[in-house]
N, C-alpha and C positions, 0 to 999 in steps of 0.2 A: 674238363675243369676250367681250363682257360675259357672258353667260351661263356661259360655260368657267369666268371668273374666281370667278364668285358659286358653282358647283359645288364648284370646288376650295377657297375658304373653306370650305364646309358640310363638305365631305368633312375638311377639318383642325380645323373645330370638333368634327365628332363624333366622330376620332381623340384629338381632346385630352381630348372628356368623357369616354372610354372610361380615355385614362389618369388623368385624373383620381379616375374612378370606382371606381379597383383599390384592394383591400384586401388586406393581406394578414392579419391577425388581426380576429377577431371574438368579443368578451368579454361577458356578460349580466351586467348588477348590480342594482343596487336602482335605478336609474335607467335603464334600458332597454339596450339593446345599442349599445355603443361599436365601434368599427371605426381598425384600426390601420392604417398603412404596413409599411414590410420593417422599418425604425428604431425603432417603436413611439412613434410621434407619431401621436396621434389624430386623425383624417379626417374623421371624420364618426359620427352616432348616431341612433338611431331607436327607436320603438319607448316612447318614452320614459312613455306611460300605464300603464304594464304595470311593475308593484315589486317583482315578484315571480317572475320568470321562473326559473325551476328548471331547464328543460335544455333545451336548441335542438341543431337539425341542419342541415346544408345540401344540396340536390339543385344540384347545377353541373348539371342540362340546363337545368331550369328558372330558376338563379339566384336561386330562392326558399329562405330561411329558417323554418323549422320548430318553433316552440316553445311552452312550456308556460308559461302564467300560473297558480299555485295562489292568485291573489287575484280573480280574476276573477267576479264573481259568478254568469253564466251560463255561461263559454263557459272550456273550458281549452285546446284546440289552436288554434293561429294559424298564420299562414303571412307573411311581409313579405317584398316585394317592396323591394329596395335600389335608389333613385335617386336618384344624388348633385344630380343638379338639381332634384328635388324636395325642400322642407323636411319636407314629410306624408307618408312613405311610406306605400305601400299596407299595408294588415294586413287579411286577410281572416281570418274569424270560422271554423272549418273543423267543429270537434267542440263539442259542448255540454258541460256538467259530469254527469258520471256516475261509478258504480260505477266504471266501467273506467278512467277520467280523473280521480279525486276525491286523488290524490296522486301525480304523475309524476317521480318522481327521475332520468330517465336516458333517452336519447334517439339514437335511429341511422339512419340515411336508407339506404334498397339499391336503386342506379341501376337495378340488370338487372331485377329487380321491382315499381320501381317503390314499395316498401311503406315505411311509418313503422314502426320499432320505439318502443315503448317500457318500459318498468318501472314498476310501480305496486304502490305499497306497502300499502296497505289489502287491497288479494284476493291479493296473495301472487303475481302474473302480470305475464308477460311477455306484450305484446298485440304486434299488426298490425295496419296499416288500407294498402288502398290510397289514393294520394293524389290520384290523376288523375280517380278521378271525384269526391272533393271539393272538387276544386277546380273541375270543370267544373259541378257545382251549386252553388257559390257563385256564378260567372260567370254563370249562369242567371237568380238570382233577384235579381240586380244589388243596387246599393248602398242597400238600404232599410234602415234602421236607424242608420246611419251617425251618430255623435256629433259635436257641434262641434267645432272643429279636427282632426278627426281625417280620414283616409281608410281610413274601413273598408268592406266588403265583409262580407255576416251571410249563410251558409247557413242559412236557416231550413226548417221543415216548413212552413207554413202556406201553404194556396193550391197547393201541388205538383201536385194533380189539374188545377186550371182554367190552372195555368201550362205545365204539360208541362214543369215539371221534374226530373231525375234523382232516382232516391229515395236518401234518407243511405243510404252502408250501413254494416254495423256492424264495428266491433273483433272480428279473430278473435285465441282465445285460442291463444297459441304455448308455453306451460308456465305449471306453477301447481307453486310449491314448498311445503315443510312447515309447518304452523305456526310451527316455530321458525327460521324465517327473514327475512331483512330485507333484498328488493331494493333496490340501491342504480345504480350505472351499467350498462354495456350500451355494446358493442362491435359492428362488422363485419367481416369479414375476407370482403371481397365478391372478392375472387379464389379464394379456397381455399371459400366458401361455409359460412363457421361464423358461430355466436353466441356471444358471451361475457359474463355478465355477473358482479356481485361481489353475496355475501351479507355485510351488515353485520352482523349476527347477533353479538354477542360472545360465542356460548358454539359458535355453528358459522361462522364465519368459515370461507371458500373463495373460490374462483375456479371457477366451472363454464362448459365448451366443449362447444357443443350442434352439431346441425344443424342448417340452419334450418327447419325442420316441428317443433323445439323438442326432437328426441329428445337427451338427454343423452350423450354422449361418454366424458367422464370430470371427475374434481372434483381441484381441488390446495386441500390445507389446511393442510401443514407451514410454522410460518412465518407462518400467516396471521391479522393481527386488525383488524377494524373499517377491511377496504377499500371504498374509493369508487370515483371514480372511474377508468374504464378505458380505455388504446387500441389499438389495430396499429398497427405500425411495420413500413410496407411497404419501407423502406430495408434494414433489419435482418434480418426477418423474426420480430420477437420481440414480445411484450405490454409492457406500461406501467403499473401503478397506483397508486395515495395508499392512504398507509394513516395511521391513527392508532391508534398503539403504547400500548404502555400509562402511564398517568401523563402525561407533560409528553410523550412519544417523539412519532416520527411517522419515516415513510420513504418511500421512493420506491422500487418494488419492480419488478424486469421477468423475464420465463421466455421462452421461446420458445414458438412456434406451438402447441405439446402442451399447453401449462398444466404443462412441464418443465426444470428446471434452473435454479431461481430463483436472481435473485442481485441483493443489494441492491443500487443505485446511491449513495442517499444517505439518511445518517439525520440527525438533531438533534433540538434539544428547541422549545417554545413555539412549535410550528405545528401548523394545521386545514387540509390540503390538504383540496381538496374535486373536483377534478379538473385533467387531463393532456392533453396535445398534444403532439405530437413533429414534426420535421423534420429534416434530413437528421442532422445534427452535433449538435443539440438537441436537450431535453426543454423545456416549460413547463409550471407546475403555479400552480394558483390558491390561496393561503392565506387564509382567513376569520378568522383570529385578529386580525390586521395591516394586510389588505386589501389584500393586494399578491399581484404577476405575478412567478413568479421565471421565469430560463431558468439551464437547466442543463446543461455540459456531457456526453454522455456519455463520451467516454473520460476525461476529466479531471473528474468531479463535484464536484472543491473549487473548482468555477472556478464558481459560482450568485453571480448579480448580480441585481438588482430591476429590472423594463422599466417597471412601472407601478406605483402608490398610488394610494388613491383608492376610492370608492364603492362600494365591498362587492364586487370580483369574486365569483362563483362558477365558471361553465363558460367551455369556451374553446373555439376552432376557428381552425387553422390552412389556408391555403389551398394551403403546403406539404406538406400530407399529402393530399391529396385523389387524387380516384382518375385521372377523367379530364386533367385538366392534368400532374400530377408523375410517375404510372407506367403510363404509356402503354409506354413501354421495358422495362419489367420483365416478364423471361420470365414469371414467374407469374401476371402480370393481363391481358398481352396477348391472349387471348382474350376476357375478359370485357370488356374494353374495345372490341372490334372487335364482339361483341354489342350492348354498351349504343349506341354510336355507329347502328347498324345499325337497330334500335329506334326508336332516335330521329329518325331521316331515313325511319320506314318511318309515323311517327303523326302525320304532318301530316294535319288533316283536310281536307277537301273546300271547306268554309268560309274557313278560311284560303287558301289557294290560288287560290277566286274573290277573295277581299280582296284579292291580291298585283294578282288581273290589273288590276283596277281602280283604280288605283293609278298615277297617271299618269305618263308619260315621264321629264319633269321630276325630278317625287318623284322614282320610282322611281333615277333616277343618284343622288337625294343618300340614299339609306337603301341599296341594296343594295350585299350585302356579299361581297367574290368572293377566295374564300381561294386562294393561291396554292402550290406546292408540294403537292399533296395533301391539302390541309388541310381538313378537315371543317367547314361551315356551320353554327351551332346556332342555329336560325331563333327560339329561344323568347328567347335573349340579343340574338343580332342580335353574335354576334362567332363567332370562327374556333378550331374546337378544332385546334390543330398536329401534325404527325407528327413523331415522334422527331429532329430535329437541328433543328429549326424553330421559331421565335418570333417575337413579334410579334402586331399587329391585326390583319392579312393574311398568317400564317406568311410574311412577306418578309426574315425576317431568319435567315442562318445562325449559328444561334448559336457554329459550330467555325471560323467565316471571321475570319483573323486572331487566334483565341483563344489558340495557342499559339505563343509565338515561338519557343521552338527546340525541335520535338516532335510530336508527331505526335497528335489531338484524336480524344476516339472519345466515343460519347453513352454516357451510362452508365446504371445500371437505374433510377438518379431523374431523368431525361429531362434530364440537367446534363450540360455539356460535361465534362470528367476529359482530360488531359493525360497523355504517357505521352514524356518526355521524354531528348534525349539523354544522352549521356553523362556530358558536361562541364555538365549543364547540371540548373538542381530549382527549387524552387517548385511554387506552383498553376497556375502558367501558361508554366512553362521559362524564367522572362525573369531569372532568376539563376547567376551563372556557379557552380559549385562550388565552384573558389579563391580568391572572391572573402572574404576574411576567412580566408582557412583558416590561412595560413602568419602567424606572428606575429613583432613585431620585425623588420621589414623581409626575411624568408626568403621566395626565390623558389619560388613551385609550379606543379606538373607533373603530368602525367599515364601513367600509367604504359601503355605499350603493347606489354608485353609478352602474349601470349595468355589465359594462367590466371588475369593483374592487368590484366586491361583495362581502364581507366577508372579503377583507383584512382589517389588523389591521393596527392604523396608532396613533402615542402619542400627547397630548397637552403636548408642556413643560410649557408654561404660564411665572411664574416668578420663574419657580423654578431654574432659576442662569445656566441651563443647556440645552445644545442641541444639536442633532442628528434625525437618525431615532427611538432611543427609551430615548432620552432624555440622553445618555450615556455619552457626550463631557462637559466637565464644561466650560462656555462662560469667566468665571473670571480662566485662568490656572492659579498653585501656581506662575509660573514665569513671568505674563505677566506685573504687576508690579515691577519693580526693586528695589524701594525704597518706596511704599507706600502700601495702602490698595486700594485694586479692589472692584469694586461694578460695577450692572447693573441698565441703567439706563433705562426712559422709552421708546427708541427704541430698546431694549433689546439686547445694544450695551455694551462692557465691558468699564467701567471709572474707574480712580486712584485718588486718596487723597493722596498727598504725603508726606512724609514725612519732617519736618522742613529742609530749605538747600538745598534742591531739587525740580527741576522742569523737564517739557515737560509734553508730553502725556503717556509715560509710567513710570514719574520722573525718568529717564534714566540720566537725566545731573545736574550733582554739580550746585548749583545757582553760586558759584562762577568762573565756570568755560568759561572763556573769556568775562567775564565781564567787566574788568579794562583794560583799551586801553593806548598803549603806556608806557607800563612798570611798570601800578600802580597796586598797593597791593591790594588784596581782602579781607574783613574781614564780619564776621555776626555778623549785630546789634541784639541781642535775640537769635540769631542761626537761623533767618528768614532772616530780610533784609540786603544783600549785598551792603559794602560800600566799597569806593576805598579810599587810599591815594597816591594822586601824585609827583613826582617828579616835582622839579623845576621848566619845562619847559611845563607842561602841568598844565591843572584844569577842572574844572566841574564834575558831578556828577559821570563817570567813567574815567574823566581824558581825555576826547574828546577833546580838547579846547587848542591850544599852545598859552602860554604865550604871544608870541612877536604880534598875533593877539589883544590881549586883548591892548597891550603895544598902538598898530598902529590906534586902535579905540578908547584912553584913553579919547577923548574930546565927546566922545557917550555915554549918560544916560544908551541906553536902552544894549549898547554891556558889560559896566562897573556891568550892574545890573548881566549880561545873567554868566558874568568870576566872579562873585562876588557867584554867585549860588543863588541869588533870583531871577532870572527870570529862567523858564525852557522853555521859547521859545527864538530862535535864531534869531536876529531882521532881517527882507528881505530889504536887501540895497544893494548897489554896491560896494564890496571892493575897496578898496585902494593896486593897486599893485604898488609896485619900483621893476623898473631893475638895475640889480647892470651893470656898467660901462664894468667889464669887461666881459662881455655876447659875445660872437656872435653867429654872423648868422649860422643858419643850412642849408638854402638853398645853402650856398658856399661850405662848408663839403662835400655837398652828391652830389653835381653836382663835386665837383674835383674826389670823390671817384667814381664814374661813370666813369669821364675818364679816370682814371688811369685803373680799371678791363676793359675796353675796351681794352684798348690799348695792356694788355698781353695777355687776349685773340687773339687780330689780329698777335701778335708778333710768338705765340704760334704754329699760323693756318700756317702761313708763312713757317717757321723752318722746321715743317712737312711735307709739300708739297714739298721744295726742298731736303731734304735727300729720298722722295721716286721717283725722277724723276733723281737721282745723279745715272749714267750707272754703272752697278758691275766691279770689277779689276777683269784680265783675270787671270786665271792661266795655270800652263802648266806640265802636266805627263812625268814621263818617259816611253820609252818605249826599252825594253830588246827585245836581241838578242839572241837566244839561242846557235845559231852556231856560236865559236869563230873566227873570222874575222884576228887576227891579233896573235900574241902571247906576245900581253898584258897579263899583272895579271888581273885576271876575275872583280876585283875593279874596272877597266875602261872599262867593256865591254857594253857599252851604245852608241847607237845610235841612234841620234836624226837629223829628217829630216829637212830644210827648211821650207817644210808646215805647220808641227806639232812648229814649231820654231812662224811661225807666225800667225796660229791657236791658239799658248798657250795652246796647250793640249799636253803637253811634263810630267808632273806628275803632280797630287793631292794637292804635295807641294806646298805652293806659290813661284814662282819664282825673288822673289825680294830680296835685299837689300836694310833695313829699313833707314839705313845710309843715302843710295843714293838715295832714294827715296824723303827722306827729300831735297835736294839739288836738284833734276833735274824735270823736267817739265814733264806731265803725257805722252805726246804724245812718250817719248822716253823709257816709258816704258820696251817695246819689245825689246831694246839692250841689256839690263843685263838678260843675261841667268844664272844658276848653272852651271861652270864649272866642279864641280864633287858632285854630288846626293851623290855616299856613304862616302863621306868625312866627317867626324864629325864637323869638323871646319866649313863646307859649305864656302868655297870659291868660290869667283865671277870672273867672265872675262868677256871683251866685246866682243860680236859678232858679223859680221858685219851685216847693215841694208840689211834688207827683201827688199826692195825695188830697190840693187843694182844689181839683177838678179843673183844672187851666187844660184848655184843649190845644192851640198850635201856641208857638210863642210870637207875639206883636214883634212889630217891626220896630217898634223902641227897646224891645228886650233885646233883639240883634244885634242893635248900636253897643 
């Protein structure tokens, strides 16, 4: 019995260090690599000799870390082993500093090969190394070298012959770009089998998508300056990168699987993104200016808040995006996942295996680990990779069992429960009713079940004073009454109660106002009823009623009562009219005034008709001579024909004398010619008549 108990502690101790030991972010600074929860409260940190780490990876078979010291005096690739109950993690020493290692910006792990990517900025290349025999010769040549405080592991050369062990092997080269280029990150997209990485280049800035044997695909450049860091986004199906824009800019840029159809997320100013991580609903991007961890929404990207400040981030890794844990469910990795898996249960060595047998009874209940539901054993972690609806240290946990309260759970392609909920019902997990807040101001809702409106909601407002679609509009607005109190009434129409003094439909109108007819005074009897007093000439109850009528009907009971104000009816009889003496007739008025406007009319029509049939007055030009004729002073060098004499086209001028014109009859017009055009004076002379057969005019007519 004791023994079961001590089991079952061990067996709850190592489930606790397991959760314990879960991380779900992992960040490189100037002080080694930090490790987050789902919250982003730090766990735990490692690594911490190393100030310099430029880019890491992680292989989920192995649970080992992968990254690059550019401060290291000998040695630029590492590998840490994370254990949360160790303060020393392991780092084993993997590659030496070399050409191919002497600047690494950018770094990518590929389960199904097994291989290191990385980018190296000095040769202009993108390398690979496999990892598994570097790491099986570091395990070889055991921990010789190892610094104090530290737990390192040193692949060395020395002694390989007399030890039998593995030889290093070397960096194959996977592409080598142009001179004028500047590797910077480095991407996988180990489902679809591509390489991606970014040229920082600021005069060729791109995004280039390879295969992985390095042959290039295609390049996006529109758009593009001075990107870093890169990722896949297996939720999406889409790219991720950092850029820094120009000046103060910077953005956050993504396209889909083609290196197609870019489209910003987020820009601003006074940031050095330096690299990107995504998860299902999120981005996270690392800022070097500031020192801080943003997350960013993607459908809503004004919604970026700070997770972390602090100690120089650079790179980051999500355990959200990973391959084997998160999309195991996604049509497009599921094969490559059932390989890597497959792989990994087929490389257990011989070694191992004797280890297991010997390994006694005992032990062996408190370490072995028995995945349940199908769940795949990864004997190099000692925990359980789960099948799709499955979670948990022993896939014991359905993750759809009770997930959805009213709904129906289905796993979806980020190996997450997704709800598909009834009618009546929404949320992340159906546990909200629909109507719940719908109808406002106290309106009953409902659902509609009619076939074509199945399911929609729709509100009773009743008498709750309000209406709309969710009961939102008050039927009584504060102003729809002017002067009184609103209320609904029962056609749930809005009515007023007005205030004393006031009347209509919305008490809009002063009781008094145009009340009193004919110039009489309004006044409120109680401050309710409207009374007149009239002047002189008028009476009755607003003063309606003149006098001299009351006067003309004095020998009338019921007219004497009506102007007295005890009758309010107006008696039906035949007034009494007198014409006063001096009256006339209107039909003589307006029959003279007809003939009179006729008559200027006709007068008008006349007038007009003869000033436009009245023949024009002739005029008459001069016309010059240019060759002087006589030796006249050039003053009188004009010659004017007979014809042109009685044509009247002798000049422009008129040819008349107004004097004389007043005095002689129109037919004699044509004798008074200008004696002299350029005379100031314009003096006249007669010439003789056209019609006495004179052909030029003598030189004494001139004169």
């Amino acid at each position: 019995m004791a023994h079961r108990i001590l089991g079952c502690l061990a067996l709850l101790l190592c489930y606790g260090y397991v959760i314990a030991a879960e991380w779900e972010a992992a960040v490189t600074t100037d002080n080694g690599i930090l490790f987050f929860d789902s919250n982003w409260r730090k766990v735990s940190s490692a690594a911490h000799q190393y100030s310099r780490i430029s880019a890491f990876a992680y292989d989920e078979v192995l649970g080992k870390l992968y990254f690059a010291d550019l401060d290291h005096p000998e040695y630029r690739l590492f590998a840490l082993d994370y254990d949360d109950a160790d303060e020393l993690h392991k780092v084993t020493k993997l590659w030496p500093k070399s050409p191919e290692t002497a600047y690494i910006s950018g770094m990518a792990f590929d389960h199904l090969d097994r291989k290191l990517y990385w980018t190296e900025k000095g040769t202009r290349s993108v390398y690979s190394i496999e990892v598994d025999p570097l790491l099986a010769r570091a395990a070889a040549t055991g921990p010789r070298g190892a610094s104090v405080g530290t737990n390192e592991t040193t692949a060395t050369k020395s002694d390989d012959a007399a030890t039998n062990v593995p030889a290093l092997p070397s960096p194959h080269t996977v592409a080598t770009v142009e001179p004028d280029h500047e590797l910077a990150g480095i991407a996988i997209d180990e489902c679809r089998r591509h390489l991606y990485w970014t040229n920082a280049y600021p005069k060729t800035s791109n995004i280039v998508r390879a295969a992985m044997n390095g042959t290039i695909l295609n390049m996006h450049e529109d758009q593009v300056y001075l990107p870093k860091g890169i990722t896949v986004d297996h939720y999406r199906n889409r790219l991720y990168w950092v850029e820094k824009k120009y000046g103060r800019r910077y953005s956050i840029e993504s396209a889909d699987l083609e290196v197609n159809d870019q489209r910003t997320l987020l820009t601003g100013l006074d940031r050095l993104p330096a690299d990107i991580a995504v998860r299902n609903a999120y981005v996270y991007w690392t800022d070097q200016e500031n020192n801080e961890i943003y997350e960013t929404a993607k459908e809503s990207p004004e919604q970026t808040r700070t997770v972390y400040r602090g100690e120089h981030p650079s790179a980051v890794i999500l355990r959200a995006n990973l391959l084997l844990e998160h999309q195991k469910n996604n049509p497009d990795c599921t094969d490559v996942v059932a390989r890597i898996l497959a792989n990994m249960q087929n490389s257990k060595s011989a070694s191992e295996l004797r280890k297991e047998q010997q390994i006694s009874e005992q032990h062996q209940q408190q370490l072995t680990i028995t995945c349940l539901n199908h769940g795949t054993v990864n004997h190099n972690t000692r925990a359980c990779i789960c099948p799709p609806a499955y979670a948990g240290k022993f896939c014991e946990i359905d993750v759809c069992n009770n997930f959805c309260v009213q709904g129906r759970c289905r796993i979806g392609r980020d190996n997450q429960p997704r709800c598909e909920c009834d009618d009546r019902y929404e949320g992340e997990r159906c546990d909200r009713n629909r109507c719940d807040g719908f109808c406002l101001n106290g309106g009953r809702c409902l659902f509609n079940n009619v076939t074509e409106h199945l399911g929609e909601r729709f509100c009773l407002c009743g008498s709750t004073g309000y209406s709309g679609a969710r009961c939102e509009n008050p039927i009584c607005g504060t102003d729809y009454c002017y002067n009184g109190e609103c209320y609904v009434d029962e056609g749930k129409q809005p009515k007023c109660r007005c205030k004393p003094g006031y009347r209509g439909e919305r008490c809009e109108e002063y009781s008094c106002n145009n009340y009193c007819l004919n110039g009489g005074k309004c006044a409120l009897n109680n401050e309710t009823v409207p009374e007149c007093q009239c002047g002189d000439e008028f009476a009755g109850k607003r003063c309606e009623i003149a006098v001299r009528i009351c006067n003309t009907y004095s020998d009338d009971p019921q007219w004497q009562q009506y102007c007295l104000g005890i009758s309010k009816t107006l008696p039906m009889m035949e007034p009494k009219v007198t014409y006063c003496k001096e009256s006339f007739n209107r039909t003589v008025v307006y029959t003279s005034l007809c003939f009179t406007v006729t008559f200027v009319l006709l007068l008008i029509i006349i007038l007009t008709v003869h000033r436009m049939m009245k023949p024009q007055r002739p005029r008459i030009t001069k016309k010059m001579v240019v060759t002087p004729m006589t030796s006249r002073p050039p003053a009188t060098q004009c010659e004017i024909t007979i014809e042109n004499c009685c044509n009247m086209n002798v000049c422009e001028t008129p040819c008349f004398d107004t004097k004389l014109l007043k005095k002689s009859q129109k037919k004699e017009d044509k004798l008074y010619l200008l004696e002299d055009i350029e005379d100031v004076g314009g003096s006249y002379r007669k010439l003789p008549n056209c019609g006495e057969g004179a052909g030029k005019l003598t030189g004494n007519d001139r004169k």
